[in-house]
C-alpha positions in Angstrom: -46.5 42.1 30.8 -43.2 40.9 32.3 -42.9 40.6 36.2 -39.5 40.0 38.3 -41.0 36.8 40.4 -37.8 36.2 42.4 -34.1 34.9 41.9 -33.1 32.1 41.6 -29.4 30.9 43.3 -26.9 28.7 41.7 -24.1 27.4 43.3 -23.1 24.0 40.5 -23.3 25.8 37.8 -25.9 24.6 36.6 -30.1 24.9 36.7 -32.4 22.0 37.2 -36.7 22.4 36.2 -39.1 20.6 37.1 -42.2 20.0 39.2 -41.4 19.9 42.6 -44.1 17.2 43.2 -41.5 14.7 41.8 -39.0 15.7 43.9 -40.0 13.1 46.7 -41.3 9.9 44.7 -38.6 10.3 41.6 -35.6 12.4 42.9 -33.0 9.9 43.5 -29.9 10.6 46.7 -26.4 9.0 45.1 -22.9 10.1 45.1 -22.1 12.2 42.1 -19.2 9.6 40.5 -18.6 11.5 37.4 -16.7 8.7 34.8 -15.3 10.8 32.1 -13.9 8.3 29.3 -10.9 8.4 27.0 -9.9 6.0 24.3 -6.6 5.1 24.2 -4.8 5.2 20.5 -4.5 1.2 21.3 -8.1 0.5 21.6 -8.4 0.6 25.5 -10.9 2.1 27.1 -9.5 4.6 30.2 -12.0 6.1 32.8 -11.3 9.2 35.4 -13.5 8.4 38.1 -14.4 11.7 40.1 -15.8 9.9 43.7 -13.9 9.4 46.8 -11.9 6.5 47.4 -9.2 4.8 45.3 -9.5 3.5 41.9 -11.2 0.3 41.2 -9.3 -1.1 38.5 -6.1 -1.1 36.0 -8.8 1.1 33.3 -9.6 3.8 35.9 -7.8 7.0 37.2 -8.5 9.6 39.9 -6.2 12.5 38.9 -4.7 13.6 35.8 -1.4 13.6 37.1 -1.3 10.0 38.2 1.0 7.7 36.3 -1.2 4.9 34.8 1.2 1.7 35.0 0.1 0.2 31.7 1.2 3.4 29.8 4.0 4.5 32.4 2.7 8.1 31.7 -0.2 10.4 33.5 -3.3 11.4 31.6 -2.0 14.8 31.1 0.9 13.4 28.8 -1.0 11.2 26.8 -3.7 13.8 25.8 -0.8 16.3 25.4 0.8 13.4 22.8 -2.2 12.7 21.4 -2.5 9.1 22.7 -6.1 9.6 23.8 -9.2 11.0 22.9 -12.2 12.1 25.2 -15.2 9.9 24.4 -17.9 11.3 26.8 -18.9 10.0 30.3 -20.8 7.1 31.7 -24.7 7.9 32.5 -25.5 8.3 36.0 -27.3 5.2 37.7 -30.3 6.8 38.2 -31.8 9.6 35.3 -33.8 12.1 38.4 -30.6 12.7 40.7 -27.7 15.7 41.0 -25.5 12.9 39.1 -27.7 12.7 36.3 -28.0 16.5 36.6 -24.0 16.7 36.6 -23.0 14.4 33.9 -25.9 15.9 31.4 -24.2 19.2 31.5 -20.7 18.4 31.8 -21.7 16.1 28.5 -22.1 17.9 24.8 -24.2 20.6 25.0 -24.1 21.4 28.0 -27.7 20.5 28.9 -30.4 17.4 28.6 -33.8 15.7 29.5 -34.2 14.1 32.6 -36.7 10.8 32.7 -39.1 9.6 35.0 -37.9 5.9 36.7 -40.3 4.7 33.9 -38.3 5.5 31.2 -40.5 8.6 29.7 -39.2 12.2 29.3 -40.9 14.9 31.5 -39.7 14.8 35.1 -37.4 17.9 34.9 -34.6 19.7 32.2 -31.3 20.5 33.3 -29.0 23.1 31.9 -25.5 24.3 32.8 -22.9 26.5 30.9 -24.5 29.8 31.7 -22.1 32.1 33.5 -21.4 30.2 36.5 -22.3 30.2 40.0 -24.6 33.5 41.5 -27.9 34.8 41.4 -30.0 35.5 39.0 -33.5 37.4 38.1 -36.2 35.4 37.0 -39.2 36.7 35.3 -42.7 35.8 34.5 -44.1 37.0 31.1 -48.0 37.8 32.0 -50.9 37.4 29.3 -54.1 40.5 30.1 -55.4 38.0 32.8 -52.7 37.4 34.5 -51.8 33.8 34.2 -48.0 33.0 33.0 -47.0 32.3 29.4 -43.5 31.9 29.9 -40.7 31.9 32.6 -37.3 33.6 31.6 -34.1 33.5 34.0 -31.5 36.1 33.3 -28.0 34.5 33.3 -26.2 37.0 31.1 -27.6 40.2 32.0 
């Protein structure tokens, strides 16, 4: 039997589950500093840091209009001429934090494991690329006694 249980709201565009008893002893507060890289056709290594403040060195960028003085051209141009290529992001510091959360599903595939400070997979799952922000039904698949199988959420309904 399948049972509404709730909604759930999403407002980063993306979904985060795990046990909620981890949330205090695992769940780590830091700045989301997104570093998307980009290799350069010369071999260097360029990162756009998304955090507040300036840039901390000659290799990193804040906005993709900014002229980057070793180049003389903004980001824009170079992947317009082909100069660069995107090469994924830098992990978060921490693997249980909205950082970690953020750069999993801005990475490929949209999604990933989260891992306990240990180390070992388990302490939550975070997906993203699912419609957006909103809210969304969630549902509880019921066996005869009552006890839950499976948890859906509806993100394209």
């Amino acid at each position: 039997m399948k049972k509404q249980i709730g909604v759930v709201g999403v407002d980063s565009g993306q979904i985060l589950i795990c046990d909620p008893c981890y949330i205090d002893s695992q769940w780590k507060k830091e700045e989301f500093k997104s570093t998307r890289r980009f290799k350069h056709k010369d071999g260097q290594i360029l990162n756009h840091t998304y955090a507040r403040g300036d840039a901390f060195n000659e290799n990193e960028f804040k906005k993709f209009d900014d002229i980057i003085p070793k180049y003389n051209k903004c980001m824009n141009d170079m992947i317009a001429d082909n100069d660069v290529v995107q090469i994924g992001y830098l992990p978060a510091e921490n693997n249980f934090s909205y950082a970690a959360c953020a750069v999993k599903t801005l990475s490929d595939g949209n999604d990933g494991q989260l891992n306990y400070e240990m180390g070992h997979e388990g302490v939550g799952v975070v997906s993203g690329n699912f419609g957006g922000d909103g809210e969304y039904p969630v549902f509880a698949d019921l066996d005869r006694d009552g006890m839950v199988k499976s948890i859906t959420i509806y993100f394209n309904e």
